[in-house]
Structures are given as structure tokens and as C-alpha cells.
matplotlib code that plots the C-alpha trace (Angstrom):
import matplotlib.pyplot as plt

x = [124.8, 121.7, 121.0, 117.2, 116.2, 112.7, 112.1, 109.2, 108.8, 107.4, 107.8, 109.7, 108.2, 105.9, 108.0, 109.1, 107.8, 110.0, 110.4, 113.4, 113.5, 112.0, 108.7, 110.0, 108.2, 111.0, 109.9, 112.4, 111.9, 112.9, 112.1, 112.7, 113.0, 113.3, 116.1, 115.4, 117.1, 116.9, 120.3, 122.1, 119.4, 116.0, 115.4, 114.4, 117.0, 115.6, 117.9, 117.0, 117.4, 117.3, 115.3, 114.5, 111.5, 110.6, 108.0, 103.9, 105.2, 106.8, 103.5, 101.6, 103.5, 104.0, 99.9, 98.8, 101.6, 102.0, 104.4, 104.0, 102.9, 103.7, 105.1, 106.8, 108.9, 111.1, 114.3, 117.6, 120.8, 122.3, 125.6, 126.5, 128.8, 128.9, 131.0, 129.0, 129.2, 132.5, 134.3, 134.3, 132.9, 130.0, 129.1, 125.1, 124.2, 120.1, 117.6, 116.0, 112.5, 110.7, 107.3, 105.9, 102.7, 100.5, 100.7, 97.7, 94.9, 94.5, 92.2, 94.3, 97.2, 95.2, 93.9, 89.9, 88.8, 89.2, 91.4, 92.8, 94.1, 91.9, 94.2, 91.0, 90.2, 93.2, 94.3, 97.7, 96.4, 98.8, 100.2, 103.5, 104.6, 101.7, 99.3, 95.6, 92.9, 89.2, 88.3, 84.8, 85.1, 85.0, 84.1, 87.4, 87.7, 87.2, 90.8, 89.6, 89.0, 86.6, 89.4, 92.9, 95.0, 97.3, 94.4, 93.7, 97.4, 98.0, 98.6, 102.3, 103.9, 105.8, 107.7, 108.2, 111.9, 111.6, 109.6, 111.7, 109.5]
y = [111.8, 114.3, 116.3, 117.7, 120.9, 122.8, 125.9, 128.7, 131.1, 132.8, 131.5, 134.1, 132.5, 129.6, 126.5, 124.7, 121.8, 119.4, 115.5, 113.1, 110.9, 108.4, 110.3, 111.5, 114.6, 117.5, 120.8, 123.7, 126.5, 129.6, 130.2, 133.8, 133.8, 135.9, 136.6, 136.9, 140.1, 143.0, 145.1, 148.1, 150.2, 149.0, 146.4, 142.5, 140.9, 137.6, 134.6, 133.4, 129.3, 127.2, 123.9, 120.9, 118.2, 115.3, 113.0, 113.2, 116.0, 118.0, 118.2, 118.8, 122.0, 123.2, 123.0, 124.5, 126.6, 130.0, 132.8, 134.6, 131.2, 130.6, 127.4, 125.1, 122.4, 119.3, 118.2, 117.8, 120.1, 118.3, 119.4, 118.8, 119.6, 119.7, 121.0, 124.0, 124.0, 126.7, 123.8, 125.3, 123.2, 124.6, 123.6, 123.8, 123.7, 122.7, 121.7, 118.6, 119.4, 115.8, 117.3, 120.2, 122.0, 125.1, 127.4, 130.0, 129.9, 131.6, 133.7, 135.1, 135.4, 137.2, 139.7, 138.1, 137.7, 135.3, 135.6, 132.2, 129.1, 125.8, 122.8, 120.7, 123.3, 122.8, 119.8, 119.5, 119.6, 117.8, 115.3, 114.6, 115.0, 117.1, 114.7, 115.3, 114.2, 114.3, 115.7, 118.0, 121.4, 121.9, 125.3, 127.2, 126.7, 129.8, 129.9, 132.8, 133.0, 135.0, 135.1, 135.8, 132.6, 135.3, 136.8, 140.5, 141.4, 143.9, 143.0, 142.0, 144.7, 143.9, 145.7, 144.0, 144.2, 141.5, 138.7, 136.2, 136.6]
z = [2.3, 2.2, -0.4, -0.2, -0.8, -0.3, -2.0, -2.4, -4.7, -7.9, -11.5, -13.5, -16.4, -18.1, -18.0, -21.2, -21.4, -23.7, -24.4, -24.5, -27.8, -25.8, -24.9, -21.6, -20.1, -18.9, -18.2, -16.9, -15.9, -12.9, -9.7, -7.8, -4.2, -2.4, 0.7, 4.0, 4.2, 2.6, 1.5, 2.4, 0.0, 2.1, -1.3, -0.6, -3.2, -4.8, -6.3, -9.9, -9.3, -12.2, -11.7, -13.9, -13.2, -15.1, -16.0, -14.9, -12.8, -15.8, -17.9, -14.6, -13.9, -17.6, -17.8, -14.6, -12.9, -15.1, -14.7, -11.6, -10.0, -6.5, -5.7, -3.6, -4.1, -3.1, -5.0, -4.5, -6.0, -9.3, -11.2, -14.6, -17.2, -20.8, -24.0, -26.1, -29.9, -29.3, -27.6, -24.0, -21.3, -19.3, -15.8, -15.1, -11.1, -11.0, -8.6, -10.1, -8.9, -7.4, -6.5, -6.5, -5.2, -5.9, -3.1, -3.9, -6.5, -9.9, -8.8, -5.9, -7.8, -10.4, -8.0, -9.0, -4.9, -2.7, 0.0, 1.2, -0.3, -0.4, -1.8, -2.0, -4.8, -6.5, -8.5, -6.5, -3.1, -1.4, -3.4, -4.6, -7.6, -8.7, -9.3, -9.3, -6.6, -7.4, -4.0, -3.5, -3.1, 0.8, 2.6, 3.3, 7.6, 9.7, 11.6, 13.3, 17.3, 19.3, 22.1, 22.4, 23.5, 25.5, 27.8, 27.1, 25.8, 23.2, 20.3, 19.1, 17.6, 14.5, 12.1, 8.4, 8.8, 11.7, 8.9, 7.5, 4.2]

ax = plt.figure().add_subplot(projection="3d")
ax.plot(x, y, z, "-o")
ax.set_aspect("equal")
plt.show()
């Protein structure tokens, strides 16, 4: 059986970070993402998804990923049920979040300059789980090129309706 998913998107709000009687970090929190298409009105819809994540991870995320954060991250889909203090049963559908990783820095996200993410700069720069890595700083590379890979063709004419994002 496969059950993976991969998600981007913003933090609707801080996560709340909690622990299990047995010291156990769990933080939840919301992620908005948005659809690939927008509806009948012109609007790019967004779906609310619940997620969970636990552990190193949890305090990771509830100390450095704020509302309005963009982030990625790896999981898989859990269900669960449960009976409220009314005596109805309630059925909770989650992604249990495994890792996660910031996707742009503070500053950018802020509006404060800078243009491009660096994940050396950041303490999640591709690890799993959100750990931290005690990399130097290293100069953001130049992926710009002095020559067109397609000869001298126009440039590609795109409308926003044709991005999947």
C-alpha cells in the first residue's frame, strides 16, 4: 500500500505546539493551498488541510515556521475517530506531517529584501524532519545566462491562467 503525500503551502496560523504526558513534542497546525485552478468567478480557491507532526520536528516548526510561512512537507494521510464530551463520535482526516522544510526566508516573506531563497541560510536546509545543519553562509548562485538556450527566439508568451501555481 502507498500512502505519501507532499504538500506546499502557507501556514494559516502559528502552530500549537503541545506535549503528550510522556514529554512527547506534537505541534498542529493549518496549511492553505492553494488549487490549481481558479473558479467560475476568476478567484484561485485554496483548501484548509489539517496536519499533525511530532517529535524534534514538532518544536522545530512551532519555533521557526510562523503564520504566513511557506512550507513544504512529506507525510502520509491518517484517519481517526473519537467520541466528544456530547457523546457523538467525530471522524478527524489529517496529514501526519514527517518532515518538513522552509521554502523562503523571513526576510522575503516579510517583504525586508532579498529576493531568492538560500537553504544554507536557513536552519532547515534540506534536511528531514527539520533538523538543523551548521553550514556557512554561501553567496546566493547567479542562475542567470548571457544566452538564450533556444537561439534568438522570442520570448515564451505566457498568460497566468496557463501556471499550475
Amino acid at each position: 500500500m502507498i500512502n505519501n503525500v507532499v504538500l506546499v503551502g502557507r501556514m494559516t496560523r502559528d502552530a500549537e505546539l503541545r506535549y503528550t504526558p510522556n514529554q512527547v513534542a506534537v505541534a498542529t497546525f493549518t496549511l492553505a493551498v492553494n488549487r490549481i485552478r481558479k473558479n467560475q468567478n476568476g478567484e484561485r480557491e485554496a483548501d484548509f488541510i489539517n496536519c499533525v507532526i511530532w517529535n524534534q520536528p514538532a518544536e522545530h516548526l512551532a519555533n521557526w515556521a510562523k503564520k504566513g510561512a511557506l512550507i513544504g512537507i512529506t507525510g502520509r494521510i491518517q484517519t481517526r475517530n473519537y467520541e466528544n464530551q456530547q457523546g457523538q463520535r467525530v471522524y478527524v482526516t489529517e496529514v501526519v506531517a514527517e518532515n518538513f522544510q522552509m521554502l523562503e526566508s523571513r526576510a522575503t516573506r516579510e517583504g525586508n529584501g532579498g529576493g531568492s531563497y538560500n537553504p544554507s541560510s536557513s536552519p532547515f536546509g534540506g534536511t528531514t524532519g527539520g533538523g538543523f545543519q551548521s553550514q556557512p553562509a554561501q553567496s546566493t548562485p547567479n542562475f542567470g545566462r548571457d544566452e538564450s538556450p533556444f537561439g534568438n527566439a522570442n520570448p515564451m508568451d505566457i498568460s497566468d491562467d496557463d501556471l499550475p501555481f
